[in-house]
N, C-alpha and C positions, 0 to 999 in steps of 0.2 A: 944130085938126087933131091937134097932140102930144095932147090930152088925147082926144080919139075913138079913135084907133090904140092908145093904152094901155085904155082900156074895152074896143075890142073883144079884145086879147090876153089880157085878164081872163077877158070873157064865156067866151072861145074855151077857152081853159084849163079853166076852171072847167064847162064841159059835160063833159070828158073824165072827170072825177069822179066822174058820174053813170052813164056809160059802165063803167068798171069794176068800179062796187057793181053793176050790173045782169049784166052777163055772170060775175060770179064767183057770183051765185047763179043761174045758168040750168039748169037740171033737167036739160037733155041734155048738158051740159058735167061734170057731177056722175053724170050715169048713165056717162057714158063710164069717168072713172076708175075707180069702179068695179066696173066690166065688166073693166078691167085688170087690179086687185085680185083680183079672184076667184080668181085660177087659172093655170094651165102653159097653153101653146096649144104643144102638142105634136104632134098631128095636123095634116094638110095641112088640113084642112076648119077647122081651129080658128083658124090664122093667118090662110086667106083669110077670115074672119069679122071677125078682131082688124083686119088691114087696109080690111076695108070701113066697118067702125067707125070707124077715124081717117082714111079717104077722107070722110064722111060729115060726121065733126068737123071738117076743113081746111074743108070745103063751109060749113059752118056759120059758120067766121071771114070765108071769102069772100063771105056774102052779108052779114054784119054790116059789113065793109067796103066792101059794094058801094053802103049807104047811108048809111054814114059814112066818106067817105073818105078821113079825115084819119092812118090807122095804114098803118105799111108793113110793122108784123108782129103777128103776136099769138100768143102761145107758152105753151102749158101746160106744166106742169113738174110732178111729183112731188115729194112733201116733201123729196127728199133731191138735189133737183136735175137727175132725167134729164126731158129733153123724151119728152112723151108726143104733142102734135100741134104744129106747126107752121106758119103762115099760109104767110112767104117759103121759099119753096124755092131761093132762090139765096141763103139766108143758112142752110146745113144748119148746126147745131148739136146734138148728142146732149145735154150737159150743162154747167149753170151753175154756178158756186162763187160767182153776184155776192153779197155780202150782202144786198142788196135781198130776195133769196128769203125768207130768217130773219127778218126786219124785218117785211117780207105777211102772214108767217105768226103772228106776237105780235104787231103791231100794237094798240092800242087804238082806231087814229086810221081813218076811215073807208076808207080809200087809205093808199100811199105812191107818191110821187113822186119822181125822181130827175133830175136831169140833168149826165149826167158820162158818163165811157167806161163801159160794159159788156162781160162777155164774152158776153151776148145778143149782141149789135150787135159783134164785136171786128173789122170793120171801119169803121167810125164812130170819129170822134175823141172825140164825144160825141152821147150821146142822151135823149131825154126818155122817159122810162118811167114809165107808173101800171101797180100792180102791187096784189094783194090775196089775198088767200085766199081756197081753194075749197073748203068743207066739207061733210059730210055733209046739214046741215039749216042752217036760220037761226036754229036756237035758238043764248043765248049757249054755247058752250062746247063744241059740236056738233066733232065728230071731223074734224080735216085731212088733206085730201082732196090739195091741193097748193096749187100758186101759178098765179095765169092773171096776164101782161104786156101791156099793153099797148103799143107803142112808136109813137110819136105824131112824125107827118110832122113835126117841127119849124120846120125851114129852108124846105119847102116850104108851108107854111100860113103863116108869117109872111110870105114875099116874096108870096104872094096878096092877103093882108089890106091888104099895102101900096101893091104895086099898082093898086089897089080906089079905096086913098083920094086916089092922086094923077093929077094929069092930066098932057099931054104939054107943057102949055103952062107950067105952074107953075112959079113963080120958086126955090121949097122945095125943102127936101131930108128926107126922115122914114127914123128909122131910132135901133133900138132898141138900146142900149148895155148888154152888161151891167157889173160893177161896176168892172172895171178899166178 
């Protein structure tokens, strides 16, 4: 049983990877910034436009969450840190300083991963974040655009997986330690 419950925290894990090379190159996630980019939203008609946009974009995290429901936020951010859309609405946030942002954005490595406190999450002691960059195109070298976060149900996906594997009758006890 220890050696299934650690496979599937692996498997579980290692999907979430795939998850965020895929939404950091999503076309509408990249037209949005974009469309930020461009310009003043100075007139009434320009804001309600920019607002229907990141109504539109929230929409877009919510149905990706609605078939993956392992994230309890997902938060686009601009290279220099302000949130541009945001999944949770009861976690408002305008801007990040985590370095995780800088690290997304030079990365080499397909992802990054974190699990510690963020000021994403600064009501969380800690939290599991994949994070990556959002660019212009998928060529290498291609212009950043910002940082798309993932933050991934932790505590609540691990007490499921656990639950799963034990029954009511079972003499065991399963449960995952980390180093200390």
């Amino acid at each position: 049983i220890a050696q299934v419950a650690v496979d599937i925290v692996i498997r579980n894990l290692f999907e979430r990877t795939a998850d965020i090379g895929f939404l950091a190159t999503d076309d509408d996630i990249r037209d949005y910034v974009q469309y930020l980019q461009q310009g003043t939203f100075d007139s009434d008609d320009a804001r309600e436009e920019r607002r229907g946009r990141k109504d539109r974009m929230v929409q877009r995290f919510k149905d990706y969450v609605a078939k993956y429901s392992v994230y309890s936020d997902i938060v686009l951010l601009d290279p220099s840190g302000k949130v541009l859309a945001q999944l949770d609405t009861t976690n408002p946030i305008d801007r990040s300083s985590d370095p995780l942002l800088q690290e997304a954005a030079n990365t080499s490595a397909e992802y990054v991963e974190v699990y510690r406190h963020s000021d994403l999450c600064p009501h969380k002691e800690q939290a599991l974040i994949y994070a990556y960059r959002v660019t212009k195109s998928n060529e290498p070298g291609s212009e950043l655009l910002g940082v798309l976060c993932l933050v991934f149900r932790f505590e609540n996906e691990m007490q499921g997986i656990f639950d799963n594997l034990k029954d009511e009758t079972d003499w065991f006890e399963i449960m995952l330690l980390d180093k200390e």
